[in-house]
Every structure is written in structure tokens, then in C-alpha cells.
C-alpha positions, -999 to 999 in steps of 0.1 A, spaced: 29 79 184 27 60 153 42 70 119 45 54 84 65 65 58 61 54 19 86 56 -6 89 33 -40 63 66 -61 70 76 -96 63 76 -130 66 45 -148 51 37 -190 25 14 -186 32 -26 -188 61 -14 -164 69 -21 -125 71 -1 -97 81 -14 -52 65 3 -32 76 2 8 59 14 39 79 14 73 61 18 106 76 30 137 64 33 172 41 22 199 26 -9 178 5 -38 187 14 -69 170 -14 -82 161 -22 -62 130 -35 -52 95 -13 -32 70 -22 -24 37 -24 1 7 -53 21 -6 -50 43 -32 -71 76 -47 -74 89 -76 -81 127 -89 -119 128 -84 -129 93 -69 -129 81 -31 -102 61 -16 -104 27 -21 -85 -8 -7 -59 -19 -30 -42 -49 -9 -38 -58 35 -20 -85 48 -22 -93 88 4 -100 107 0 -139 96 2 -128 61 -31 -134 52 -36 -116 24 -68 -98 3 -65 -81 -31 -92 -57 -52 -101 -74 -81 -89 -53 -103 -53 -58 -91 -57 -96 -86 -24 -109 -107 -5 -82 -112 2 -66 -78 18 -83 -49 16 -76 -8 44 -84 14 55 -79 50 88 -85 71 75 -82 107 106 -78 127 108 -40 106 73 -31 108 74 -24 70 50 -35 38 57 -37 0 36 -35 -30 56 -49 -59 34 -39 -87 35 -56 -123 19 -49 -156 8 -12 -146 -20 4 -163 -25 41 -164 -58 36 -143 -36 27 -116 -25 64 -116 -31 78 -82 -19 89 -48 -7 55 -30 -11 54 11 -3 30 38 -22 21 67 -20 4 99 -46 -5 123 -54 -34 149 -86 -16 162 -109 14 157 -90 32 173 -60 24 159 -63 35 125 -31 53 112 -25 66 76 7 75 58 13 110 38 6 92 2 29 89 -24 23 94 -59 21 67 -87 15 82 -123 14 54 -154 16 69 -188 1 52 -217 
């Protein structure tokens, strides 16, 4: 059984930073993708940043330059150091893991909120 756990949420004025961190645990192949999606009230999910397991990394455009992906393999874990927040980044934040359809495993979300 594989699990991922976020922590890093919260409310932050925008122009501000917020870390977030994503640990998996488990039965997990090495050869993988992690990444962050996000959704906010109203819209579909969509890809915010993945990095493989030889860091190769790929960014939404509208986070290009502002938000960074990170990974130390030896802990299973991800980080999203996010910069220069805008309240359009505002929405739930989740992790995922997957090395093959069907390996595709999801974290429980946590919330980011940017006031303007």
C-alpha cells in the first residue's frame, strides 16, 4: 500500500512564499514520476510541476519562474518551494506518484489560499 502525505498549506498575502512537502511511503518502484497538481473551486485539476526520479523536471506555464520542484530520493519525498504567489494560485494542492497506469496514487490535498 502506498501513501503520501502533504504538509507546507496555508494562507500567505500575495508576493509571499509558501514549501510545500510530500513524503511517500511503501511498496514503491524506483523508477518514478512525482508531482503536484492543484484545483481550484469550480475548475478541473490540473498539472502544476513532476520531476522523475532523474529530476527531470516540467512546469505549467503559468508557474514557470516562480515555483520550484524538488526531490530527495532516499526519503521518497517532493517539495514545491513556491515564490511570488498570486491569489490565482489559491486552491487545494495534491501530490502524486505513479510509474505506470496502474500505479497512480494521490495524496489527501492540502490547501493553499493567497490573499490579495
Amino acid at each position: 500500500q502506498v501513501q503520501l502525505v502533504e504538509s507546507g498549506g496555508g494562507l500567505v498575502q500575495a508576493g509571499g512564499s509558501l514549501r510545500l512537502s510530500c513524503a511517500a511511503s511503501g511498496n514503491i518502484f524506483s523508477f518514478n514520476v512525482m508531482g503536484w497538481y492543484r484545483q481550484a473551486p469550480g475548475k478541473q485539476r490540473e498539472l502544476v510541476a513532476t520531476i522523475t526520479s532523474g529530476r527531470r523536471t516540467n512546469y505549467a506555464d503559468s508557474v514557470v519562474g516562480r515555483f520550484t520542484i524538488s526531490r530527495e530520493n532516499a526519503k521518497n519525498t517532493i517539495y514545491l518551494q513556491m515564490n511570488t504567489l498570486k491569489p490565482e494560485d489559491t486552491a487545494i494542492y495534491y501530490c502524486n506518484l505513479k510509474w505506470g497506469p496502474r500505479s497512480d496514487y494521490w495524496g489527501q490535498g492540502t490547501q493553499v489560499t493567497v490573499s490579495s
